[in-house]
C-alpha positions as CSV (number, residue, x, y, z in Angstrom):
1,X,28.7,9.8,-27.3
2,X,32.1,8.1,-27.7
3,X,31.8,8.2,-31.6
4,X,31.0,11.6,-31.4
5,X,33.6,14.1,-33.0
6,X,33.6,17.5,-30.7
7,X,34.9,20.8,-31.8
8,X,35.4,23.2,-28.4
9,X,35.1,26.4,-29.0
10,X,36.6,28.7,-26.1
11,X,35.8,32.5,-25.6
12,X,38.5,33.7,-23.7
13,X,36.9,37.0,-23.1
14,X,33.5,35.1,-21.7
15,X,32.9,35.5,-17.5
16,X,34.3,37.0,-14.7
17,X,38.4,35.1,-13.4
18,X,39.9,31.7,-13.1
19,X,38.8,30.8,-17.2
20,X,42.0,29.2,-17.6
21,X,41.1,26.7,-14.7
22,X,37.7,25.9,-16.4
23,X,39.7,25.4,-19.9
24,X,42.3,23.0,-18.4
25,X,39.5,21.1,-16.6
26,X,37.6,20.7,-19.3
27,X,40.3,19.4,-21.5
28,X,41.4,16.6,-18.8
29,X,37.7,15.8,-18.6
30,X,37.5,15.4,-22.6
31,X,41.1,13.8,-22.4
32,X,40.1,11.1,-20.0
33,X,37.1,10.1,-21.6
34,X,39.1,9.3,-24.3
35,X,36.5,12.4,-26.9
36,X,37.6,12.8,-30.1
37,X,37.7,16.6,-30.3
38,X,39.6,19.7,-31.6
39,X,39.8,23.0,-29.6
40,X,39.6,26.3,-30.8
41,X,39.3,29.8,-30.3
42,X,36.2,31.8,-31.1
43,X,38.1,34.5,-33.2
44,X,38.8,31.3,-35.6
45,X,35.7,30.1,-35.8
46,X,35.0,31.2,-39.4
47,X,38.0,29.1,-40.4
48,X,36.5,25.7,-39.4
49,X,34.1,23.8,-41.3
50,X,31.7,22.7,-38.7
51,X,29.5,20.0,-40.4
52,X,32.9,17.9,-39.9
53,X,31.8,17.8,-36.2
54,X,28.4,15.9,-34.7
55,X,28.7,18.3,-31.4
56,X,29.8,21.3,-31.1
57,X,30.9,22.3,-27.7
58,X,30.9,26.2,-26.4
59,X,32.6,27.2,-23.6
60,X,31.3,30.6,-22.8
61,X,28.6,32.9,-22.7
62,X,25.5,33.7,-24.4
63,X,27.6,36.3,-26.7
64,X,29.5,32.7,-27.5
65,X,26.0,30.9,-28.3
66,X,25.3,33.7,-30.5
67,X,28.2,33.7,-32.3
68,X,28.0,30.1,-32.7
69,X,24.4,29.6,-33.8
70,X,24.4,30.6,-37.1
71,X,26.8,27.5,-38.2
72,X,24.6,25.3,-36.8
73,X,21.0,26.5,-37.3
74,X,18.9,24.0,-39.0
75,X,22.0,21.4,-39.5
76,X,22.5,17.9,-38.1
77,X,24.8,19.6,-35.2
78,X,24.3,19.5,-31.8
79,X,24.9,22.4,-29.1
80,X,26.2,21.8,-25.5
81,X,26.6,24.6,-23.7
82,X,29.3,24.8,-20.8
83,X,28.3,28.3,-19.1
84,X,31.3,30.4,-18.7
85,X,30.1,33.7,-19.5
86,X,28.5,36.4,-17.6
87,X,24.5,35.9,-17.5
88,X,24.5,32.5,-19.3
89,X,20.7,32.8,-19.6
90,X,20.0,29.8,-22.1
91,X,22.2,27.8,-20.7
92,X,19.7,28.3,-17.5
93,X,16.8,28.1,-19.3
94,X,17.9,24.9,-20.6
95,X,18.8,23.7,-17.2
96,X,22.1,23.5,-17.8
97,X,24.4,23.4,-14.4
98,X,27.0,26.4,-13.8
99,X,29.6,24.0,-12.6
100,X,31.9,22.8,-14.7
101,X,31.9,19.2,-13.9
102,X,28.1,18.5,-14.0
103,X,28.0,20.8,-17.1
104,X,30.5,18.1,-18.6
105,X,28.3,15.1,-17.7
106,X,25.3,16.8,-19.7
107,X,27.7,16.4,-22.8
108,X,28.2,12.7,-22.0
109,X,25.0,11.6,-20.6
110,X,22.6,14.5,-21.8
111,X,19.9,13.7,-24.0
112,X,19.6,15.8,-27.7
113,X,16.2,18.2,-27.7
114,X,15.3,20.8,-30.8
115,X,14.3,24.1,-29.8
116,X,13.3,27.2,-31.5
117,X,15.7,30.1,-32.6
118,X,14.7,33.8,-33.4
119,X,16.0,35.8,-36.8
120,X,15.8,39.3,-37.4
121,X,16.9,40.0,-41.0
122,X,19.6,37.2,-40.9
123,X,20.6,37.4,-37.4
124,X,19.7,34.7,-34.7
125,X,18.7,34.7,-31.7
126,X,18.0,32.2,-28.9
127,X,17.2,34.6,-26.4
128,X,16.0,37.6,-27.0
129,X,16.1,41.3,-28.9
130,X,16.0,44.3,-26.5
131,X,15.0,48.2,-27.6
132,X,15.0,51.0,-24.6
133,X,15.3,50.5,-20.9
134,X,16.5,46.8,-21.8
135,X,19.0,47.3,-24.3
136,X,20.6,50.6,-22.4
137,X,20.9,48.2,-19.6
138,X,22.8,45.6,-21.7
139,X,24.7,48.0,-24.1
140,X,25.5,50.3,-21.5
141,X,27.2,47.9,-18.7
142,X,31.4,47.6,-19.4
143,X,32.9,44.7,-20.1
144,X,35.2,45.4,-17.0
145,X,32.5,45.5,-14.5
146,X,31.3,42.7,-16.2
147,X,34.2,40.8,-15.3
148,X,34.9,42.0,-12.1
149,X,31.3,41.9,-11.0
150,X,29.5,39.5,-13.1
151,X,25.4,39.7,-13.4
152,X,25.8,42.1,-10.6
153,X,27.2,44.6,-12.9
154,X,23.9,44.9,-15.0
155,X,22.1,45.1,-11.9
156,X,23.8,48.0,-11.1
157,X,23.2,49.6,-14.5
158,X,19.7,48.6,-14.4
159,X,19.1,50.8,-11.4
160,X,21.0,53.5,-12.5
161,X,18.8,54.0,-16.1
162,X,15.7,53.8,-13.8
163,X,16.3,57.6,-13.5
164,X,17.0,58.9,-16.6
165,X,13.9,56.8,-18.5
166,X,12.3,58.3,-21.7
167,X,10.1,56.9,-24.2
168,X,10.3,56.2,-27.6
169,X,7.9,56.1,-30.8
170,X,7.6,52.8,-32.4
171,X,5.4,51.0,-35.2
172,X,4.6,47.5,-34.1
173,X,3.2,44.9,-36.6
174,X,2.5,41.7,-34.7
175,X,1.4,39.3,-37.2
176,X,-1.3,41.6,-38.9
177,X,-2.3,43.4,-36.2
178,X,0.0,47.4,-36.5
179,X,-0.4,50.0,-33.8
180,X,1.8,52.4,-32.8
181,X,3.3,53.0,-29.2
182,X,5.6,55.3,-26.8
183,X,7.5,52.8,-25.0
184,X,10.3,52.3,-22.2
185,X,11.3,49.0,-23.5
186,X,10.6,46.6,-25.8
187,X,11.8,42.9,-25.6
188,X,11.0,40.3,-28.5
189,X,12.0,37.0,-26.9
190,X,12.5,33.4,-27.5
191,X,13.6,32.6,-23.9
192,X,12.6,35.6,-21.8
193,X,14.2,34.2,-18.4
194,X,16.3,36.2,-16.7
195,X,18.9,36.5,-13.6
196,X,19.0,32.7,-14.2
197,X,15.4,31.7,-14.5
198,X,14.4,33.9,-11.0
199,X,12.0,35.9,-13.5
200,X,10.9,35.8,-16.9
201,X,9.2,38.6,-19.5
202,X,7.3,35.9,-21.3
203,X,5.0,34.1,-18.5
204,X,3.7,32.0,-21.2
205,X,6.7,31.7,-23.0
206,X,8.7,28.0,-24.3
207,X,11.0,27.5,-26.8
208,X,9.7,24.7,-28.3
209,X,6.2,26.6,-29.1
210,X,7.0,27.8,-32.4
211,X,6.3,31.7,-31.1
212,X,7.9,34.3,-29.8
213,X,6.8,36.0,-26.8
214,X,6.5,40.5,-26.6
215,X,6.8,42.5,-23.6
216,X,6.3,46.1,-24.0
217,X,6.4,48.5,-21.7
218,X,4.8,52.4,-22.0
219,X,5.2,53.5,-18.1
220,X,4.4,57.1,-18.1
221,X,6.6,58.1,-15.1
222,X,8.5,56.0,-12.6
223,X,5.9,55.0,-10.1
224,X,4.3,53.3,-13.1
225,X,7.2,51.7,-13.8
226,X,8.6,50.3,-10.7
227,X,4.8,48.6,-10.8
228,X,5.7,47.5,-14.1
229,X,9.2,45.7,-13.0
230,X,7.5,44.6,-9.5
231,X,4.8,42.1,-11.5
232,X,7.6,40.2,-13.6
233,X,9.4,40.1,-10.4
234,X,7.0,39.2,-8.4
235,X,5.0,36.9,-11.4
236,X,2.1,38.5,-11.3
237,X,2.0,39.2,-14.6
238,X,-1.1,41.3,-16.2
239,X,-1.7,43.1,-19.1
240,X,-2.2,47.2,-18.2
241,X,-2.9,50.3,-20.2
242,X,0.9,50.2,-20.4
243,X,2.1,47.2,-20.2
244,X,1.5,44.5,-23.3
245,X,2.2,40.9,-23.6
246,X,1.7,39.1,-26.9
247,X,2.8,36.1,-28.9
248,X,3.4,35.7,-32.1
249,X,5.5,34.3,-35.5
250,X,6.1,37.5,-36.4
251,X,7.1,41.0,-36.0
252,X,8.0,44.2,-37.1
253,X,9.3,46.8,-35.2
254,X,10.2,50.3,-36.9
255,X,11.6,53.3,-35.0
256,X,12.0,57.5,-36.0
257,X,16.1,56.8,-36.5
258,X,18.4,54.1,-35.8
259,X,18.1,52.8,-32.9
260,X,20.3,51.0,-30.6
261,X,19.5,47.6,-29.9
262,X,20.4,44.5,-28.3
263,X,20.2,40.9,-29.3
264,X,21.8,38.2,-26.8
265,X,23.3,40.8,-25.1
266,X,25.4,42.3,-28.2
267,X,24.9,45.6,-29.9
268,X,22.7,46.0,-32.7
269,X,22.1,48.9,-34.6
270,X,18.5,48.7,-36.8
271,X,15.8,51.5,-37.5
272,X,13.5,48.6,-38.6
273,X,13.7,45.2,-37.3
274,X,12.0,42.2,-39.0
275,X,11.6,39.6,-36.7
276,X,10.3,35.8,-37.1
277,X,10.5,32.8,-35.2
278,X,12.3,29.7,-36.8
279,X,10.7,26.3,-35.2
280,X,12.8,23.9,-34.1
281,X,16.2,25.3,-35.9
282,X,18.9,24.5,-33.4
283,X,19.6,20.7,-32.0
284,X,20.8,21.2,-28.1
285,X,22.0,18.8,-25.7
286,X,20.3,19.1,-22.2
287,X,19.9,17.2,-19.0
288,X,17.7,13.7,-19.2
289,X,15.3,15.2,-17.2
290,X,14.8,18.6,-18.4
291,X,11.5,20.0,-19.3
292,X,10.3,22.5,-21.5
């Protein structure tokens, strides 16, 4: 590690308060381990060259990962997270602690893994894509409650689109297999964890399978769906008339008009979405003892 070269990339608009006290801790840290590193802002990112750096460093959210990912996809560069952002779900997913200072000793004594990215047309993903119920939750929850409330916030949305669900028509191709569907939600994922890794859309799901996992959900009225959204709490995951789990390398998702989406948490806009997994693109650094 000590002949690493860091770049830090901070997202001061990542998380709820006190991100200033993170970034000055985090620098001392770096400082006394005597890191050779450079610090900069997201916004600048496009300005750096980043196969000058062995490790890069984010210190954010998953909207910061995202950001971040393309530089780095299928390149000798390593990712450490340090979770600063509202959900952090990969971080979770790849055990990463929430506190600063154990988050910091994965960057020094962590070991290097290779995981599995997502693409749809030439954006990444290391989490997931969202269409319906999931991406009105994401798209629709302000930054400000965000930062005021944190995770809470899209809890709070999520219960409030509960009552106004509709469903969509959409042309699924999963591999070669095409059918057509009136869904809630659907959710394409790489890691499908979420509120930390409490409960996951993709039971079978890894990121070091070389698939991606599909959840779709075609609840006719609410009763149907609260069952739906009590099985993935509960883990009792089953397929149903309306609900569908699948893997696959690839798929193609086509709606009636341009459709809202979500991937990572960030607004996308698509009527047709070709998706694919991309094995082992993205070199991460993770605790010694994490397991996939």
């Amino acid at each position: 590690m000590n002949n690493d070269k860091i770049l830090l990339i901070f997202n001061n608009e990542a998380g709820k308060n006190n991100y200033r006290q993170k970034k000055l801790l985090i620098l001392k840290i770096l400082k006394a381990k005597d890191s050779v590193f450079k610090a900069i802002n997201l916004k600048n990112l496009e300005k750096e060259n980043l196969e000058d750096y062995s490790t890069v460093v984010t210190v954010g959210g998953d909207g910061t990962v995202l950001r971040v990912i393309p530089f780095i996809a299928n390149k000798d560069i390593r990712l450490c997270i340090i979770p600063c952002g509202t959900a952090n779900l990969f971080a979770a997913h790849l055990c990463i602690p929430f506190n600063i200072e154990k988050a910091m000793n994965v960057l020094f004594n962590g070991k290097s893994a290779t995981v599995d990215l997502g693409k749809a047309g030439d954006e990444y993903f290391a989490l997931r894509i969202g269409l319906g119920y999931d991406a009105d939750i994401i798209n629709g929850t302000k930054r400000m409650w965000k930062k005021r409330l944190g995770y809470l916030a899209y809890l709070i949305q999520g219960i409030l689109k509960t009552f106004r669900l509709s469903n969509k028509y959409y042309k699924i191709t999963m591999d070669n297999n095409t059918f057509e569907v009136n869904a809630n939600a659907i959710i394409v994922a790489n890691a499908g964890n979420m509120f930390k890794n409490f409960f996951t859309v993709a039971p079978k799901g890894s990121v070091i399978d070389g698939k991606l996992d599909v959840f779709i959900m075609a609840t006719k009225n609410i009763w149907e769906f609260l069952f739906a959204i009590s099985q993935i709490i509960f883990k009792t995951h089953k397929k149903t008339s309306n609900i569908i789990y699948g893997q696959v390398k690839n798929i193609k998702i086509e709606a009636q008009d341009k459709k809202l989406v979500h991937i990572d948490g960030e607004p996308f806009s698509e009527s047709t979405l070709d998706i694919s997994v991309m094995p082992q693109a993205l070199k991460v650094v993770v605790p010694e003892l994490t397991t996939y």
